[in-house]
C-alpha positions in Angstrom: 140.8 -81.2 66.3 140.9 -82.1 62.8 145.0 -83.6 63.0 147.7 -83.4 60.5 145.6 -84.3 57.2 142.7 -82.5 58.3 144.6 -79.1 58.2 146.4 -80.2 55.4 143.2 -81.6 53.7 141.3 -78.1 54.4 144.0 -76.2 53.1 144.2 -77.4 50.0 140.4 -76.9 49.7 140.6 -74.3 51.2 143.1 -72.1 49.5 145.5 -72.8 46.6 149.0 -70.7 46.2 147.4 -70.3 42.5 143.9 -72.3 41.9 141.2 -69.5 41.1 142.6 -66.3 42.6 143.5 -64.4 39.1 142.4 -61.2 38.2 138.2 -61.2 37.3 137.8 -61.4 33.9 136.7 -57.8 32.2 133.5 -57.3 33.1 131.2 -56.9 29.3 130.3 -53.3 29.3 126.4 -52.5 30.1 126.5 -49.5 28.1 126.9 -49.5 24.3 130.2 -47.9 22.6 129.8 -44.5 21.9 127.9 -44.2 18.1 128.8 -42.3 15.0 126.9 -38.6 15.2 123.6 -39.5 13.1 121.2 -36.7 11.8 117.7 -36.2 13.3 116.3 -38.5 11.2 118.3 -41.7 12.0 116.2 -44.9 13.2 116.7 -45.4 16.6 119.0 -48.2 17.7 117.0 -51.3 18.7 117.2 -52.1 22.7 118.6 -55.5 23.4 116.5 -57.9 25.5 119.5 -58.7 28.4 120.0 -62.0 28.8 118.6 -63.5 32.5 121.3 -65.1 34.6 120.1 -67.8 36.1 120.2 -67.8 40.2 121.6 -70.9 41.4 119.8 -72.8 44.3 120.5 -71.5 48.2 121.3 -73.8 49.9 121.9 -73.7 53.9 125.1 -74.7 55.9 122.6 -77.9 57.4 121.8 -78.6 53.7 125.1 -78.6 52.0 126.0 -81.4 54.9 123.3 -83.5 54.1 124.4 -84.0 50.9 128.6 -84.8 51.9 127.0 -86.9 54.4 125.7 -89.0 51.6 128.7 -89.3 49.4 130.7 -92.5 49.9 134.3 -92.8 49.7 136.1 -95.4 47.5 135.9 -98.2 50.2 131.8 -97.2 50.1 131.8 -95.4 53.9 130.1 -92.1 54.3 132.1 -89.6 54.6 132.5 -88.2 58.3 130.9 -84.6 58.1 132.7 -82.0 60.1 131.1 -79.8 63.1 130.3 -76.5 61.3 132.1 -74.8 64.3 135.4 -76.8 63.6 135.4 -75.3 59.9 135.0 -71.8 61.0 137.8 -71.9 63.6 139.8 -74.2 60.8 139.6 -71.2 58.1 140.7 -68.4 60.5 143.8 -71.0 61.6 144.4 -71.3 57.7 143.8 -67.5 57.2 147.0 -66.9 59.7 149.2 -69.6 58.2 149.0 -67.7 54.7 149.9 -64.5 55.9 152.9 -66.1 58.0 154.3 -67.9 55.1 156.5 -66.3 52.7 156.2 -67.7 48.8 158.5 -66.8 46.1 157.7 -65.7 43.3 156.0 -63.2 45.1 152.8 -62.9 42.9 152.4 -66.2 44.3 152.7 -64.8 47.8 149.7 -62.5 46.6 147.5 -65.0 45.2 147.9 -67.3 47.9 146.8 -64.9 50.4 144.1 -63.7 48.4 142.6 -67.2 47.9 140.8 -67.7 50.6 136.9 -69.0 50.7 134.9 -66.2 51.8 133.7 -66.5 55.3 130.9 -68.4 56.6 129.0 -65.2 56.7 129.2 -64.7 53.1 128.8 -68.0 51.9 127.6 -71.3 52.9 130.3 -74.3 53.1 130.5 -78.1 54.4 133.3 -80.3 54.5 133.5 -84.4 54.8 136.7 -86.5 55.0 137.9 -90.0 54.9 140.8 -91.9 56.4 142.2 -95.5 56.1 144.9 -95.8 58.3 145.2 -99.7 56.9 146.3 -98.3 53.3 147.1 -94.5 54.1 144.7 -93.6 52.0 143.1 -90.0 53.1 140.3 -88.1 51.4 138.4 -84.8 51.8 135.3 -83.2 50.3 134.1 -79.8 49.8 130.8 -78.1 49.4 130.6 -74.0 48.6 127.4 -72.6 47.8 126.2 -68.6 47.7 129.8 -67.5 46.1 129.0 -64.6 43.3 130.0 -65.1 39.5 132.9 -63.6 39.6 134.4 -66.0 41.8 133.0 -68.4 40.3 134.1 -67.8 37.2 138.2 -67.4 38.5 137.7 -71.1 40.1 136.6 -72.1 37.0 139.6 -70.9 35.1 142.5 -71.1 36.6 144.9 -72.4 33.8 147.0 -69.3 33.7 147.7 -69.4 37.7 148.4 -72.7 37.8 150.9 -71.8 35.0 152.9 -69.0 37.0 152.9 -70.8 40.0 153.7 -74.3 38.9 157.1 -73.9 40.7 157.3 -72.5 44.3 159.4 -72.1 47.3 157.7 -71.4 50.6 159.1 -70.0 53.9 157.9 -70.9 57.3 159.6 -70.6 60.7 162.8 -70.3 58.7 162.2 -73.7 56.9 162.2 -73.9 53.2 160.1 -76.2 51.0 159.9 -76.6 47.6 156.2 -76.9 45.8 155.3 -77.9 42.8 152.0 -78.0 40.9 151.3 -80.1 37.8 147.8 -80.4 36.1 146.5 -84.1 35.5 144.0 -85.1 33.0 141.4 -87.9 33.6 140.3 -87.1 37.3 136.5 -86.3 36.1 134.5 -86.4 33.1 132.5 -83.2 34.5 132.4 -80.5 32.3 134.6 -77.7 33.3 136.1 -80.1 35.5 139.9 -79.4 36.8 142.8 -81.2 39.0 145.8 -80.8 39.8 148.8 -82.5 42.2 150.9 -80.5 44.5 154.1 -82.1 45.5 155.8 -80.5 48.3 159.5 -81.4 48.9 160.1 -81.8 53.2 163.7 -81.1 54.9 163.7 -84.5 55.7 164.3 -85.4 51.7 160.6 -87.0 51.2 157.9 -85.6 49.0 154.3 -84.7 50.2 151.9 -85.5 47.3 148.1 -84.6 47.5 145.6 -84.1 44.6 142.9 -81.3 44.5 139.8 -81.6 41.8 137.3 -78.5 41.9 133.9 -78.2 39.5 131.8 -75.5 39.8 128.1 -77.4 39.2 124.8 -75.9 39.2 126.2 -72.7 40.5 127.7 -74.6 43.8 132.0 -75.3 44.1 132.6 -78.5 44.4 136.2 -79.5 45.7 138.0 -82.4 46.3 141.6 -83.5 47.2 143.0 -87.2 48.3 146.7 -88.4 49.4 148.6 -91.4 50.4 146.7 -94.4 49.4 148.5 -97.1 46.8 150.0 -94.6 44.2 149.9 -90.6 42.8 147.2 -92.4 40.0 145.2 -93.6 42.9 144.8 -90.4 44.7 143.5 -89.7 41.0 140.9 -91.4 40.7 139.9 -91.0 44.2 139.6 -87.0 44.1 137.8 -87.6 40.6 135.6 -90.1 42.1 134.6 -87.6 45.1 133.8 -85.3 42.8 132.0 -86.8 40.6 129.5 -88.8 43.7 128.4 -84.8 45.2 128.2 -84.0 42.0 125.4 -86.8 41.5 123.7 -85.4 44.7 123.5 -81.9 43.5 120.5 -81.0 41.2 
């Protein structure tokens, strides 16, 4: 099983209670805006040459591991790559937790549930973590290829989410916890490049602190989150560093 950090570190890549879920942005129009009535011996409109989007690489579910397998964590050890099978029976378990908690506000509720990687089916994924039980310090790594624009393009933007849902409360088995999520700068010098810490307040009065950093590279998500270790700047640099290591892998 993948323990207490594991679930907690494939959550948070995972899904996000406001990371990348907004609305798609307006799609540009294909047609052109209805013209002025012209006489019979207007000029036709010159045709615009569309634009090719480029196709991003495909990449297999063995592939994407390959590469996490060679990213090192901060103490230089691979990351441990985990069983394909464990990831899909991980992402229905987190699919389940969603729709059993209850978040307030409730457009967080929605975008929470609705943030969800697409299925293995639809998209290829691999996920590597690290743990140092001598300094606490607990990393996990993401890999998310075959995702459409569209989605890409909400992970890549997620400002105004992170905005509406920088202060939750979530409901669980009739416990309540408080969440908060607040944007840090300096985690990666990719461009595009975004982070983020969610602090989570327990019943027992301590705080639950892990830091998510997601890039979209080469049309492939890349996302990374890290907790415990010496301080909330630590975990930092640490998800930055993650990120930026696949990153270098990826061509």
């Amino acid at each position: 099983m993948l323990g207490t950090f594991g679930a907690l570190a494939l959550l948070a890549i995972t899904v996000s209670a406001c990371g990348g879920t907004g609305a798609p942005p307006a799609a540009e129009s294909s047609a052109a805006p209805p013209a002025t009535a012209q006489t019979s011996t207007a000029a036709p409109a010159p045709t615009a040459t569309p634009t090719p989007t480029p196709t991003a690489k495909a990449y297999t579910s063995g592939e994407l591991a390959a590469i996490v397998g060679q990213v090192r964590d901060d103490a230089d050890r691979r990351l441990s790559v985990l069983p394909s099978g464990d990831i899909a029976a991980a992402l229905e378990e987190t699919k389940a937790m969603i729709s059993s908690i209850n978040v307030e506000p409730a457009e967080c509720q929605e975008l929470a549930a609705a943030s969800t990687v697409p299925s293995v089916e639809d998209a290829t994924m691999a996920i590597g973590m690290s743990t140092d039980a001598a300094t606490g310090a607990m990393a996990a790594l993401s890999l998310v290829a075959g995702l459409d624009q569209t989605a890409l393009a909400q992970v890549s933007d997620p400002s105004g989410q992170l905005a509406k849902c920088s202060s939750m409360t979530m409901t669980a088995s009739g416990i309540t916890v408080a969440v908060t999520i607040t944007p840090v700068e300096g985690a990666s010098g990719l461009p595009g490049a975004i982070a983020y810490r969610t602090d989570t307040a327990l019943p027992d009065g301590s705080t639950q602190s892990i830091v998510r950093a997601q890039v979209v590279h080469h049309g492939m998500l890349i996302t990374s989150v890290a907790a415990g270790g010496d301080s909330g700047a630590d975990a930092v640099r640490r998800a930055g560093a993650l990120l930026d290591s696949a990153a270098a892998q990826v061509q």
